[in-house]
Backbone and ligand atoms as CSV (ligand in chain L), in Angstrom:
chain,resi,resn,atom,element,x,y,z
A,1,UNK,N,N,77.645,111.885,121.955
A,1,UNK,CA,C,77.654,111.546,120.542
A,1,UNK,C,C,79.005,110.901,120.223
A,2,UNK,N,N,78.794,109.665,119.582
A,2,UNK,CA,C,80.188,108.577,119.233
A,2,UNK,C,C,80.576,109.333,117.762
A,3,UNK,N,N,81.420,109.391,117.416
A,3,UNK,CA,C,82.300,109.676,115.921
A,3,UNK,C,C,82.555,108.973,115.608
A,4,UNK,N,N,82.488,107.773,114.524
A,4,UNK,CA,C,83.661,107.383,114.005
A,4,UNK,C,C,84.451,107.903,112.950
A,5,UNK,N,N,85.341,107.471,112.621
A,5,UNK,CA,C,86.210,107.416,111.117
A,5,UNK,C,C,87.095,106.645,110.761
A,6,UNK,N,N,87.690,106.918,110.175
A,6,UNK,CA,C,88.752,105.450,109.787
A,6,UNK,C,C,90.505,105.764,110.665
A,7,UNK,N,N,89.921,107.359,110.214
A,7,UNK,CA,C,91.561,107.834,110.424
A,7,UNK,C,C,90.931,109.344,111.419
A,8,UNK,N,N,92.003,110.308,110.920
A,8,UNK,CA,C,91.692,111.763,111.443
A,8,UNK,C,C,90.872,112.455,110.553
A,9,UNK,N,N,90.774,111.906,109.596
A,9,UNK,CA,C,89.910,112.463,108.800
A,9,UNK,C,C,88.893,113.029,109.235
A,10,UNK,N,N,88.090,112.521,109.665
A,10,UNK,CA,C,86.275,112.638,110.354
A,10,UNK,C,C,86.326,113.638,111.142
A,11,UNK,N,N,87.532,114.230,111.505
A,11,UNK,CA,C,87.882,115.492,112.231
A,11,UNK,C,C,87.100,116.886,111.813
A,12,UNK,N,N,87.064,116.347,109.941
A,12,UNK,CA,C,86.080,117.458,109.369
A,12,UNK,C,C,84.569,117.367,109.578
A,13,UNK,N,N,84.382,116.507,110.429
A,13,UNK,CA,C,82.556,116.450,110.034
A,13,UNK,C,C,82.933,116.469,111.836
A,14,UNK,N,N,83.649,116.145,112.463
A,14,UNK,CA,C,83.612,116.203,113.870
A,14,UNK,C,C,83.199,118.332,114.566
A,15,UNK,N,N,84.121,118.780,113.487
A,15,UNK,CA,C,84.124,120.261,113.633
A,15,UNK,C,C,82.822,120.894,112.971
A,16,UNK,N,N,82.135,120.217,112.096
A,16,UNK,CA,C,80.728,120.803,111.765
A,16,UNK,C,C,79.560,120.259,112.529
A,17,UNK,N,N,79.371,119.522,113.557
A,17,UNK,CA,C,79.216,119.026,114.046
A,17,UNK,C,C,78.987,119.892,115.515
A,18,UNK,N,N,80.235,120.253,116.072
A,18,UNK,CA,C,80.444,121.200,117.027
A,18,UNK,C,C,79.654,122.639,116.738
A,19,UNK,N,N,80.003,122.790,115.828
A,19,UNK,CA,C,79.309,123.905,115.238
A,19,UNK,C,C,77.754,124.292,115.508
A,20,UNK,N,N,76.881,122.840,115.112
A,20,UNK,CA,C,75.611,122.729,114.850
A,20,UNK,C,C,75.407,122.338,116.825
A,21,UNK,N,N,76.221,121.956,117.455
A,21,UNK,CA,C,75.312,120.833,118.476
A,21,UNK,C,C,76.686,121.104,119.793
A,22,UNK,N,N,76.809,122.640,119.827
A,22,UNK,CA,C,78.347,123.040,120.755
A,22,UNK,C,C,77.873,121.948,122.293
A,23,UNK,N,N,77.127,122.073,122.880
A,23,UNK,CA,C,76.607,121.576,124.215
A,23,UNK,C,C,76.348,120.283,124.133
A,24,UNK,N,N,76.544,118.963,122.809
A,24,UNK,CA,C,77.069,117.890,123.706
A,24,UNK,C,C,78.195,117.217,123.815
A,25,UNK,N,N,78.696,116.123,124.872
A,25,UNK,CA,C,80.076,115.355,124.908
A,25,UNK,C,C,79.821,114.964,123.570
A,26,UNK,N,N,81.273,114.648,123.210
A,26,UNK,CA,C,81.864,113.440,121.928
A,26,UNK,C,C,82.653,112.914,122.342
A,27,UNK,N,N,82.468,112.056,122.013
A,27,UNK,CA,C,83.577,111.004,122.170
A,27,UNK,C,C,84.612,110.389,120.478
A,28,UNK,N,N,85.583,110.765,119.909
A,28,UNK,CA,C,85.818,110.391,119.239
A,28,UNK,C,C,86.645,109.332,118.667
A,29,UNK,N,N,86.030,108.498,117.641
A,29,UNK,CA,C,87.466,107.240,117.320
A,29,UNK,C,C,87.620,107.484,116.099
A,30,UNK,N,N,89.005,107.101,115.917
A,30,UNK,CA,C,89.661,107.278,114.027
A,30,UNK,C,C,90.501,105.806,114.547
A,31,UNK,N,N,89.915,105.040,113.515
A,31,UNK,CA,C,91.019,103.695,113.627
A,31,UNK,C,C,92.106,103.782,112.611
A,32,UNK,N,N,93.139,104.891,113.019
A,32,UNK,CA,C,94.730,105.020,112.549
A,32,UNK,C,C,95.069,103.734,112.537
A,33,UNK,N,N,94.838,102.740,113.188
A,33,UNK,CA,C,95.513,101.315,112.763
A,33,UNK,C,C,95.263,100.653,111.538
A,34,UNK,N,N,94.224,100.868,111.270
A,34,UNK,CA,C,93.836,99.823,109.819
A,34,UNK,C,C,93.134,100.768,108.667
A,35,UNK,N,N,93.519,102.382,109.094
A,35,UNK,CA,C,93.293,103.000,107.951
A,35,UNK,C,C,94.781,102.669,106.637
A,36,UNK,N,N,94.032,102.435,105.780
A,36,UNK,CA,C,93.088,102.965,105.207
A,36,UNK,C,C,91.466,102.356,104.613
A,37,UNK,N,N,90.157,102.467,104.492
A,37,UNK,CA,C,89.420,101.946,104.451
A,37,UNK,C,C,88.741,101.498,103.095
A,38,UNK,N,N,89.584,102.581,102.399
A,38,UNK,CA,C,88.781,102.926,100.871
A,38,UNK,C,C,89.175,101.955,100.425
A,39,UNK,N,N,90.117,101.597,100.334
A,39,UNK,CA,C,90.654,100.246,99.041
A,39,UNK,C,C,90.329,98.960,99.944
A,40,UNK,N,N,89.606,98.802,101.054
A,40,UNK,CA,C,89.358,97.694,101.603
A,40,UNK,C,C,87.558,96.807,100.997
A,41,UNK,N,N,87.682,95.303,101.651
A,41,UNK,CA,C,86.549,94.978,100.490
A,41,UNK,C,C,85.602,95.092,101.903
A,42,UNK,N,N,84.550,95.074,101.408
A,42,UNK,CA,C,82.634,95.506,102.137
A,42,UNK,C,C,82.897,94.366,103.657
A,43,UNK,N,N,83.023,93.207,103.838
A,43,UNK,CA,C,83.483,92.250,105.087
A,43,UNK,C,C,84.290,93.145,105.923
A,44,UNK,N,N,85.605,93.179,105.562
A,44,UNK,CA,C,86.316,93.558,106.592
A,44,UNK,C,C,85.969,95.113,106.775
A,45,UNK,N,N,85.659,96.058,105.624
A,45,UNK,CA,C,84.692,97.333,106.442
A,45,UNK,C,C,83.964,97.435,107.467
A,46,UNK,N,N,82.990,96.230,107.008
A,46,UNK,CA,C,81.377,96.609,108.137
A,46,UNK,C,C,82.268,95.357,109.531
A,47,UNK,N,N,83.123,94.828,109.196
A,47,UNK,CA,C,83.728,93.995,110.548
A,47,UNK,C,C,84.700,95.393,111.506
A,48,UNK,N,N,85.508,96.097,110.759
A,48,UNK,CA,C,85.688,96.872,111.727
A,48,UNK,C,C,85.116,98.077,111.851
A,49,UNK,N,N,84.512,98.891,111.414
A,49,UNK,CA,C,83.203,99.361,111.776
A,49,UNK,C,C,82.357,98.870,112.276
A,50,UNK,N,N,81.673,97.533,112.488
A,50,UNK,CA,C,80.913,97.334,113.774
A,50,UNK,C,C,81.556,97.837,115.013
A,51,UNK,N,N,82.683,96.578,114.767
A,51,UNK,CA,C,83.340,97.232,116.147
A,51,UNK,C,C,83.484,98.023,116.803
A,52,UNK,N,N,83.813,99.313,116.059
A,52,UNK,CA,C,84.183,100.608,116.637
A,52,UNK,C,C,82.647,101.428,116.633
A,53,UNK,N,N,81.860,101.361,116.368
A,53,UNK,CA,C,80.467,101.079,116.672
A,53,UNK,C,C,80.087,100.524,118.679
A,54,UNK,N,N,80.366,99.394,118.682
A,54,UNK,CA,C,79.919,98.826,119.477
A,54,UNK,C,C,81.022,99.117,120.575
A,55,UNK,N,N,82.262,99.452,120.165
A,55,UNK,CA,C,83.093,100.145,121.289
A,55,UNK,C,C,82.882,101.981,121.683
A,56,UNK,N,N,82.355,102.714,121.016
A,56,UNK,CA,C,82.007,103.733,121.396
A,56,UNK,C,C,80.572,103.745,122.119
A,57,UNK,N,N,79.675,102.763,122.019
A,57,UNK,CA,C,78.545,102.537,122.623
A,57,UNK,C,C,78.968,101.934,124.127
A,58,UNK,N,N,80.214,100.883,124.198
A,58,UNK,CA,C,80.797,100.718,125.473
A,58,UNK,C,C,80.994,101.951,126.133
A,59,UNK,N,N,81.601,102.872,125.573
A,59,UNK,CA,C,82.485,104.108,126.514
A,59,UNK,C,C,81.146,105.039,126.909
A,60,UNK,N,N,79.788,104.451,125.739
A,60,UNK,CA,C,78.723,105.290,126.675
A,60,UNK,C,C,78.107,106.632,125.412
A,61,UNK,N,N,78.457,106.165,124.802
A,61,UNK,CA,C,77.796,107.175,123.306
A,61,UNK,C,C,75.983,106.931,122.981
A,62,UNK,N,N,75.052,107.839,122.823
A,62,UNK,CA,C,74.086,107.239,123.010
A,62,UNK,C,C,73.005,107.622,121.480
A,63,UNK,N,N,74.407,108.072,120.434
A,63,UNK,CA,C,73.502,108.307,119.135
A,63,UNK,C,C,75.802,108.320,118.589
A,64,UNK,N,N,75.259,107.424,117.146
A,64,UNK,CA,C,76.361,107.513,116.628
A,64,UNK,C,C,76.706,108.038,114.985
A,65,UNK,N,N,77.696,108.946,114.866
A,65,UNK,CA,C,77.749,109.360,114.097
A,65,UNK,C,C,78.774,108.694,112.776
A,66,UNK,N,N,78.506,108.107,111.515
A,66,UNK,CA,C,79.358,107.143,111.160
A,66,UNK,C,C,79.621,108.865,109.857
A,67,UNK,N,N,80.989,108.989,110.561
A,67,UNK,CA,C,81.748,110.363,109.470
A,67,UNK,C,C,82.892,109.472,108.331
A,68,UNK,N,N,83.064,108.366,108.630
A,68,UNK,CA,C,83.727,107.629,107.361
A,68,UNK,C,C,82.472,107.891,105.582
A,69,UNK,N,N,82.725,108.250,105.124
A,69,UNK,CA,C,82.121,108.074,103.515
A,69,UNK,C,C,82.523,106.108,103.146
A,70,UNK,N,N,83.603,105.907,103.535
A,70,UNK,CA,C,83.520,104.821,102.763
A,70,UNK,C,C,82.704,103.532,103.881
A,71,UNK,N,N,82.942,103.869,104.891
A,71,UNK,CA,C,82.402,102.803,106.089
A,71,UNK,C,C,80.651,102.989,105.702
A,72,UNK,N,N,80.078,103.654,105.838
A,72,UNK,CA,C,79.014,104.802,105.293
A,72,UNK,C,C,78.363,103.440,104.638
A,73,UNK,N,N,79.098,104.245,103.142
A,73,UNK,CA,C,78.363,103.772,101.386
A,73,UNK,C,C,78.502,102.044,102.181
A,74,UNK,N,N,79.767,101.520,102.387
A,74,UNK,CA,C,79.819,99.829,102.778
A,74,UNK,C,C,79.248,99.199,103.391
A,75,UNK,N,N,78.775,99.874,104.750
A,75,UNK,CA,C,78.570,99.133,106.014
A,75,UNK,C,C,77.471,99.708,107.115
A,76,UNK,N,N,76.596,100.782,106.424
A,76,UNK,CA,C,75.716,101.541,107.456
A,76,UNK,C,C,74.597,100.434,107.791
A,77,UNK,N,N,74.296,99.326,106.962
A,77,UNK,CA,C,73.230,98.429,107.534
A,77,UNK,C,C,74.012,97.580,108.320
A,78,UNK,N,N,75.115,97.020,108.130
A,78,UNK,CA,C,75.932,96.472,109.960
A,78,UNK,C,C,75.944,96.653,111.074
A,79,UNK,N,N,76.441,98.128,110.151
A,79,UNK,CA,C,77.004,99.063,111.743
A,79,UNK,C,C,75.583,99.488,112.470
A,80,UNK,N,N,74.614,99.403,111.850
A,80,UNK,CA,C,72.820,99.931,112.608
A,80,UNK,C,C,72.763,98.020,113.293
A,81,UNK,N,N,72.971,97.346,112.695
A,81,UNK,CA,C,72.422,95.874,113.315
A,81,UNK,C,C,73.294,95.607,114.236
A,82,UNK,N,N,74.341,96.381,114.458
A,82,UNK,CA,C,75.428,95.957,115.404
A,82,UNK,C,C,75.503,96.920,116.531
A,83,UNK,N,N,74.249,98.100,116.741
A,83,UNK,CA,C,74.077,99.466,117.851
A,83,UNK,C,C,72.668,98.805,118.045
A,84,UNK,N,N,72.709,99.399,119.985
A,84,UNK,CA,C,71.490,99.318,119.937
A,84,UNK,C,C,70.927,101.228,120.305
A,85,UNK,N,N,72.056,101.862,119.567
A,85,UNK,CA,C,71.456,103.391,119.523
A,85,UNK,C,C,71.685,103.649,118.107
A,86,UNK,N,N,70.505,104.840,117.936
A,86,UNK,CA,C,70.829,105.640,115.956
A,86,UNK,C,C,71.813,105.814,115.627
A,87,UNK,N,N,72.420,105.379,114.612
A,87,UNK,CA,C,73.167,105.391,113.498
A,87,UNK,C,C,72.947,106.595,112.532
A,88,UNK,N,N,73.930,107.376,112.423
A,88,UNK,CA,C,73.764,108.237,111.271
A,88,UNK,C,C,74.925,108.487,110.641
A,89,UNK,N,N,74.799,108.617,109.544
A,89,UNK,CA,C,75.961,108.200,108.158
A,89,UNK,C,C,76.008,109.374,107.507
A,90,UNK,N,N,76.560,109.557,106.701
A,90,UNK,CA,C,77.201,110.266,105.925
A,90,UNK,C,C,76.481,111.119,104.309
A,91,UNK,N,N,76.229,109.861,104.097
A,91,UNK,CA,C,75.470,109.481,102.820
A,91,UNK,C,C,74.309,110.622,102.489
A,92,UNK,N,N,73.408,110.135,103.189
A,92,UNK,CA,C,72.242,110.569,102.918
A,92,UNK,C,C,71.824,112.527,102.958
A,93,UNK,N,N,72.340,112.585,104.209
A,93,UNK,CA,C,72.584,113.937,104.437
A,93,UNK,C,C,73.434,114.732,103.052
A,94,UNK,N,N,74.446,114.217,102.779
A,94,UNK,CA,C,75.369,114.766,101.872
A,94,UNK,C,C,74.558,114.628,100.820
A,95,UNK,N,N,73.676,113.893,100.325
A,95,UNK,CA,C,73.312,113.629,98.814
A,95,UNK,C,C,71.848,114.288,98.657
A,96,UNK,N,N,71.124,115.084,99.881
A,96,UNK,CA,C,70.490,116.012,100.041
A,96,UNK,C,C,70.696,117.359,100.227
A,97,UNK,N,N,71.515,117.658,100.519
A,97,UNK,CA,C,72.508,118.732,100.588
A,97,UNK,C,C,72.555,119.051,98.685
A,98,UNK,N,N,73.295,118.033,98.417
A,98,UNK,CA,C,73.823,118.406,97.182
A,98,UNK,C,C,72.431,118.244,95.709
A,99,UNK,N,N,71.346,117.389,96.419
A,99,UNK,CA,C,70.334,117.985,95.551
A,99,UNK,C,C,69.657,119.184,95.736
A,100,UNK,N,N,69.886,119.752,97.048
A,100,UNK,CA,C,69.060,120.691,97.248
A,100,UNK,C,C,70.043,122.217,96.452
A,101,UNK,N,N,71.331,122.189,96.474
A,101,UNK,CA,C,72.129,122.887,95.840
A,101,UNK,C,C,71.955,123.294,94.627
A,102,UNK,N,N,71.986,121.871,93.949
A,102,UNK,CA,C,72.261,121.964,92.378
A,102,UNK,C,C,71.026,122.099,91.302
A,103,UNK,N,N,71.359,123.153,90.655
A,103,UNK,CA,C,70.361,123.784,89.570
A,103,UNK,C,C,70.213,122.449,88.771
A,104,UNK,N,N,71.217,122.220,88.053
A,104,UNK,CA,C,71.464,121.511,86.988
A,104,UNK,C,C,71.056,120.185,86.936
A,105,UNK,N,N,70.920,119.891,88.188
A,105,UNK,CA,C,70.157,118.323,88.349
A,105,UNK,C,C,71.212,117.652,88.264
A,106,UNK,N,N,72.881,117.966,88.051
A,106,UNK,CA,C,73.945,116.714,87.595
A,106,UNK,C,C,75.123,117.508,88.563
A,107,UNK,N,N,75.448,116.181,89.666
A,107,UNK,CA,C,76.632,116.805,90.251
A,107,UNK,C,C,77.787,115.191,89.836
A,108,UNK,N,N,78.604,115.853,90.680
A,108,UNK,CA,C,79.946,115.228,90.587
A,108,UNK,C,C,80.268,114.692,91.812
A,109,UNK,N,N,80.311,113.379,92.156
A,109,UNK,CA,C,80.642,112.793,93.236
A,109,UNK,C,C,82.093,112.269,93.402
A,110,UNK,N,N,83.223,112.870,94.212
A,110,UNK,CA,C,84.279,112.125,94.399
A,110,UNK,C,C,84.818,111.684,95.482
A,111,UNK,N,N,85.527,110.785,95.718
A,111,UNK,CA,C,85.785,109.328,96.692
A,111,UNK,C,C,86.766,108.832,96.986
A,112,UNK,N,N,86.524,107.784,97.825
A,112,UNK,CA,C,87.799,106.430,97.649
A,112,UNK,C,C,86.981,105.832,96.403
A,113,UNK,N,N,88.275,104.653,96.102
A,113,UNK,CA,C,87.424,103.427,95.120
A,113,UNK,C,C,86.358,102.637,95.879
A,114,UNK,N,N,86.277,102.508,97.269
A,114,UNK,CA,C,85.359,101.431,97.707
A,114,UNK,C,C,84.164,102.380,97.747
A,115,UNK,N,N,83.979,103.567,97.921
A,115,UNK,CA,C,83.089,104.397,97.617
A,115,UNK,C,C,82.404,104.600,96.617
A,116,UNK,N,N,82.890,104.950,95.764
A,116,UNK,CA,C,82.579,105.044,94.264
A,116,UNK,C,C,81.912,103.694,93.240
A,117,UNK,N,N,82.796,102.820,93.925
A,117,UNK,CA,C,82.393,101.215,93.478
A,117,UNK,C,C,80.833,100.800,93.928
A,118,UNK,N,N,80.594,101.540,94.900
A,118,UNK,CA,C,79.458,101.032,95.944
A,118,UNK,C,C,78.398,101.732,95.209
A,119,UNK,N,N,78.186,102.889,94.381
A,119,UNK,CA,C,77.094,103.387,93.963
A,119,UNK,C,C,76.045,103.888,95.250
A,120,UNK,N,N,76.610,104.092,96.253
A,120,UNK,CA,C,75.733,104.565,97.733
A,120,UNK,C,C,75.584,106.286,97.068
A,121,UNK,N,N,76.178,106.904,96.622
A,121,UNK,CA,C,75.881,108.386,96.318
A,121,UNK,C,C,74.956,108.429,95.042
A,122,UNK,N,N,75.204,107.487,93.969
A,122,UNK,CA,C,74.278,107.991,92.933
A,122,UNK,C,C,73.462,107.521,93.130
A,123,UNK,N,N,73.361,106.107,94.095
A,123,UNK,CA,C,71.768,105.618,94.453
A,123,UNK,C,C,71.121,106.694,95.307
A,124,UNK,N,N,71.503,107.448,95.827
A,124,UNK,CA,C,70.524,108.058,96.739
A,124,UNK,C,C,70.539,109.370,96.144
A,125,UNK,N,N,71.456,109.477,95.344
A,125,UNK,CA,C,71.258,111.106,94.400
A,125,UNK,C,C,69.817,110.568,93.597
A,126,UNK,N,N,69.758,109.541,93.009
A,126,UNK,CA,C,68.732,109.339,92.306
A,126,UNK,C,C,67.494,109.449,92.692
A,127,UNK,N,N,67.491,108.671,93.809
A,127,UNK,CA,C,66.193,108.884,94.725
A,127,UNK,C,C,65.449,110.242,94.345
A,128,UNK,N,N,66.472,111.419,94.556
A,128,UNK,CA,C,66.516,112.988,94.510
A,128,UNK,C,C,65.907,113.719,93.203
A,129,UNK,N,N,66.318,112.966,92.256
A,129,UNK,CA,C,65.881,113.055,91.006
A,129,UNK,C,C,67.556,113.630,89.934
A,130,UNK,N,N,68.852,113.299,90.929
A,130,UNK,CA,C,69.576,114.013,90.284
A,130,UNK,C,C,70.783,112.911,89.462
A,131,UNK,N,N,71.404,112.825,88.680
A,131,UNK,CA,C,72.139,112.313,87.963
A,131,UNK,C,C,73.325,112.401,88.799
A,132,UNK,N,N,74.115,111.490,89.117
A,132,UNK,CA,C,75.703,111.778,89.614
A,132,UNK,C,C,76.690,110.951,88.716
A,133,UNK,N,N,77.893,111.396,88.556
A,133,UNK,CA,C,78.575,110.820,88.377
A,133,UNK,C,C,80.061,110.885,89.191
A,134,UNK,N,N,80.441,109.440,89.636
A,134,UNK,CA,C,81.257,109.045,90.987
A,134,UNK,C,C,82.731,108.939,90.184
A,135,UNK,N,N,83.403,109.646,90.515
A,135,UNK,CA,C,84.714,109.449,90.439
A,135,UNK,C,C,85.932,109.187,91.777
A,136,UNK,N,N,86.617,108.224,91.446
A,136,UNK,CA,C,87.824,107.562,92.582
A,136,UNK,C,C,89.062,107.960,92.221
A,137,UNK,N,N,89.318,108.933,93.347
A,137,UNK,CA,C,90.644,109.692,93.328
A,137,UNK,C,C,91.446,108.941,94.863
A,138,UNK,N,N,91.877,108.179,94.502
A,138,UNK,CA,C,92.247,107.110,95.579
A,138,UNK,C,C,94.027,107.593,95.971
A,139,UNK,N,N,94.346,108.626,95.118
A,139,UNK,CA,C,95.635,109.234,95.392
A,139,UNK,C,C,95.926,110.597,96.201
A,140,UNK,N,N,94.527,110.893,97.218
A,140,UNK,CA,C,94.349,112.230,97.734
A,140,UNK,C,C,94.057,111.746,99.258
A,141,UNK,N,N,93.774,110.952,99.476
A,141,UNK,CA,C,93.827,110.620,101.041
A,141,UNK,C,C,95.119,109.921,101.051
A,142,UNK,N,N,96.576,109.383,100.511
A,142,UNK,CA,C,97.600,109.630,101.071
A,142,UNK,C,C,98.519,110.644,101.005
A,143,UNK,N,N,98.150,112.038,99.638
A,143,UNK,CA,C,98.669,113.183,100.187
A,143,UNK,C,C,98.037,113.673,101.269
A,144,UNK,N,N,97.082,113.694,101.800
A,144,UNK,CA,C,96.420,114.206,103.264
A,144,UNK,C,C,97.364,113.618,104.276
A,145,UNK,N,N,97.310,112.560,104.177
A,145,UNK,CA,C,97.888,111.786,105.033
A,145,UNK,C,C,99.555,112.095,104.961
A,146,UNK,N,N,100.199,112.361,104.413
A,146,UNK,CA,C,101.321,113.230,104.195
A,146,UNK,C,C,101.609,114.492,104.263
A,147,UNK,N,N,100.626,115.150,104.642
A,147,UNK,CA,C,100.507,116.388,104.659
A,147,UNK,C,C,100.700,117.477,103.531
A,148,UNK,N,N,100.963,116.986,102.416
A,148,UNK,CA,C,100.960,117.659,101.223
A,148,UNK,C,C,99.572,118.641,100.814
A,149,UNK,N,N,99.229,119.120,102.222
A,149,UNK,CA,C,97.844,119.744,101.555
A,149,UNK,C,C,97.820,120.995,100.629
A,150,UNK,N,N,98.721,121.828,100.779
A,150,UNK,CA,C,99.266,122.838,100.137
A,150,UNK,C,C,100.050,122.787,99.310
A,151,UNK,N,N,100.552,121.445,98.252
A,151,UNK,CA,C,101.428,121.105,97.904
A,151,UNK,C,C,101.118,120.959,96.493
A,152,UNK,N,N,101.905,121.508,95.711
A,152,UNK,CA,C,101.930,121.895,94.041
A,152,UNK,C,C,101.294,120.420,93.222
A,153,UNK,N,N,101.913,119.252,94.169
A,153,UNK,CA,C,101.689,117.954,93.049
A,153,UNK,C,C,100.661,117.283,93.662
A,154,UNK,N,N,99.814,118.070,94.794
A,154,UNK,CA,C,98.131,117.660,95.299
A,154,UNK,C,C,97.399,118.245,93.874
A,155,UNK,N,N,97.940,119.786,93.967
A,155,UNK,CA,C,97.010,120.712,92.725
A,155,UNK,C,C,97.010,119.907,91.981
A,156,UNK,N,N,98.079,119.428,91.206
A,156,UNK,CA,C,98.103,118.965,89.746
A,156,UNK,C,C,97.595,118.085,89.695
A,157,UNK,N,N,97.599,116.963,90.424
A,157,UNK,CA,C,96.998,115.363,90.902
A,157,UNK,C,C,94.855,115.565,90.659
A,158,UNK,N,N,94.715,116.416,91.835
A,158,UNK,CA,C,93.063,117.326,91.650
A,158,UNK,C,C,92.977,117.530,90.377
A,159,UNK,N,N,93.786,118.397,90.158
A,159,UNK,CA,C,93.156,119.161,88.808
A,159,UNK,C,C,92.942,118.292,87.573
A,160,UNK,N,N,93.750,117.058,87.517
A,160,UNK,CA,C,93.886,115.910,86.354
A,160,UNK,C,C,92.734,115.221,86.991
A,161,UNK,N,N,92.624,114.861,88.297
A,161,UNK,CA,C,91.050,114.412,88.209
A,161,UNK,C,C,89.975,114.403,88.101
A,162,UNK,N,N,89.974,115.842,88.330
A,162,UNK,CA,C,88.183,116.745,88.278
A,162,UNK,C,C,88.170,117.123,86.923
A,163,UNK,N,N,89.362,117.333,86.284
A,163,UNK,CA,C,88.774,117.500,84.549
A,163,UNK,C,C,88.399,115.980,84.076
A,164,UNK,N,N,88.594,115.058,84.774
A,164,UNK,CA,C,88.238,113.906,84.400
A,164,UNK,C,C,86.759,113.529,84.517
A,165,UNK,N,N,86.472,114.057,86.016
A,165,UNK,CA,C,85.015,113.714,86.555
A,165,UNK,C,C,84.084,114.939,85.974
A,166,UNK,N,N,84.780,116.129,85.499
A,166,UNK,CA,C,83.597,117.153,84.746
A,166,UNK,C,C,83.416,116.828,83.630
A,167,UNK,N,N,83.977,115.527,83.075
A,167,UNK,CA,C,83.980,115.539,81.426
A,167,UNK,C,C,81.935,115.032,80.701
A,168,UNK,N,N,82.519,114.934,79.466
A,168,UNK,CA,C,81.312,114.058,78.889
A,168,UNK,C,C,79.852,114.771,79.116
A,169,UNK,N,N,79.092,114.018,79.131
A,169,UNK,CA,C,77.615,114.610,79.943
A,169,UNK,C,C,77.520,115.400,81.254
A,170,UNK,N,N,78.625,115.276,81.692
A,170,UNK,CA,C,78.465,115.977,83.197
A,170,UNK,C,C,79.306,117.380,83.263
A,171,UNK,N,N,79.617,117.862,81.853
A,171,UNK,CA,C,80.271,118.960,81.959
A,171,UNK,C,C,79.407,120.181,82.634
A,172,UNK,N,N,78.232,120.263,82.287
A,172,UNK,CA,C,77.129,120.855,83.202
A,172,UNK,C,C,77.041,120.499,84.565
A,173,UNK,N,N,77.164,120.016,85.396
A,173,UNK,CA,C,77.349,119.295,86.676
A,173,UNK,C,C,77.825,120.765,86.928
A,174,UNK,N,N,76.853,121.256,88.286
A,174,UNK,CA,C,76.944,122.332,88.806
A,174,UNK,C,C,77.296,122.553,90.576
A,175,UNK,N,N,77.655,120.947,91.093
A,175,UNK,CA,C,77.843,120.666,92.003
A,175,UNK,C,C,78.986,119.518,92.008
A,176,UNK,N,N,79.938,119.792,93.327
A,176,UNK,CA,C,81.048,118.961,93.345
A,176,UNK,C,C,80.874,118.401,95.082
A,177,UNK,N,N,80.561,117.173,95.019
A,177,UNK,CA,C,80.336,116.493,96.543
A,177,UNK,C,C,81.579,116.144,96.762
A,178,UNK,N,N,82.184,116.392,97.807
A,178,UNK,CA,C,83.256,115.829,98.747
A,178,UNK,C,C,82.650,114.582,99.496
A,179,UNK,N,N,82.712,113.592,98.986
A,179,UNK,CA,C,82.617,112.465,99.702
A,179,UNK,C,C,83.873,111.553,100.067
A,180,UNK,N,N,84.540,112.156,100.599
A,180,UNK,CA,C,85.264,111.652,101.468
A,180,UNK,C,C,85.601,112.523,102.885
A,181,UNK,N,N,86.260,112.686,103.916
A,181,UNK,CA,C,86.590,113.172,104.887
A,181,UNK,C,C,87.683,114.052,104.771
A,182,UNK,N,N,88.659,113.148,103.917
A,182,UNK,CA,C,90.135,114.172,103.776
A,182,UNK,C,C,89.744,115.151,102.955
A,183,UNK,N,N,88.918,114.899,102.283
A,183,UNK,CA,C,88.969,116.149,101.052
A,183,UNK,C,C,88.268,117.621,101.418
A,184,UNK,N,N,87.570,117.740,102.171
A,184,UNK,CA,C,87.667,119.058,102.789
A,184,UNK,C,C,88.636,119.422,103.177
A,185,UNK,N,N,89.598,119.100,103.745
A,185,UNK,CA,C,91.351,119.655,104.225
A,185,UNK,C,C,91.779,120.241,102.768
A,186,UNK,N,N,91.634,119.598,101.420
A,186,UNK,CA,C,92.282,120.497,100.678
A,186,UNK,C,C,91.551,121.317,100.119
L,1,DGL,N1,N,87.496,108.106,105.917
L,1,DGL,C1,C,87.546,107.591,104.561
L,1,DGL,C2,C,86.322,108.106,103.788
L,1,DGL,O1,O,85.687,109.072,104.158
L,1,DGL,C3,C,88.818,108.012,103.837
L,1,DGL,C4,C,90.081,107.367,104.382
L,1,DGL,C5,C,90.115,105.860,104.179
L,1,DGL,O2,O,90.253,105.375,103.026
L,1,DGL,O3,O,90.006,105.167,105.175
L,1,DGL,O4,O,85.978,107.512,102.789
């Protein structure tokens, strides 16, 4: 099984993963070179995500797992036209998960901006029958990336955003999707 991600991130879906499926190889890639992915536009996503696609299928991967959220929502019809093994993303799984969770029918989706921009979570929340609303906290994958995970001005940073994304109609929103990778670390 191929991994991708952008960065180390995908490390979190790499470890649930293990969890579910201990007995097979992985092979994993995080392209630390050109992370970050979120603020990048849909071209150069699904261009380097093919790639790293079609280079973990070199090393011999024979089902691939795309653990980026933003490569995902951007580029999962590329990155499938660019394998000639299954593709599986992020997306879909997560936005079943989180209908199957939520009472309320209204969760809270948060992201990068290229995520959020893309409407890949509330389109497929909808499918579900559930209302989302996507918020871009584009200032939490470089405290991750800094290691500030435990760090007083991550809290405060979160906490000013999720009162942002619980507001309005979605104060009922009885579910909070982590759609991104880093954000399970905090
Ligand atoms: N891996 C990305 C995601 O899940 C976050 C990091 C990035 O912006 O590249 O959306």
């Amino acid at each position: 099984i191929g991994v991708f991600d952008s960065g180390f991130g995908g490390l979190t879906v790499l470890k649930a993963l293990l969890e579910v499926a201990p007995e097979a190889d992985y092979l994993y890639f995080g392209d630390t070179a050109r992370l970050p992915y979120g603020s990048k536009s849909v071209q150069t996503v699904a261009k380097y995500a093919s790639e790293a696609a079609q280079f973990l299928q070199q090393q011999g991967a024979e089902l691939l797992v795309i653990a980026c959220n933003t490569a995902t929502a951007l580029a999962i019809d590329q990155i499938k036209a660019a394998s000639t093994v299954p593709v599986i993303g992020v997306i879909e799984p997560g936005a079943q998960r989180a209908a199957k969770t939520s009472q309320s029918k209204k969760v809270v989706v948060i992201g990068t901006e290229a995520t959020t921009s893309s409407h890949a979570y509330r389109n497929a929340l909808q499918t579900l029958q559930v209302d989302a609303h996507e918020k871009a906290c584009p200032l939490l994958v470089p405290l991750v990336e800094e290691g500030w995970v435990n760090h007083s001005v991550t809290e405060e940073i979160a906490r000013i955003y999720l009162n942002e994304a619980f507001a309005d109609g979605f104060k009922s929103a009885d579910v909070l999707l982590l759609g991104c990778t880093h954000y399970p670390l905090l």
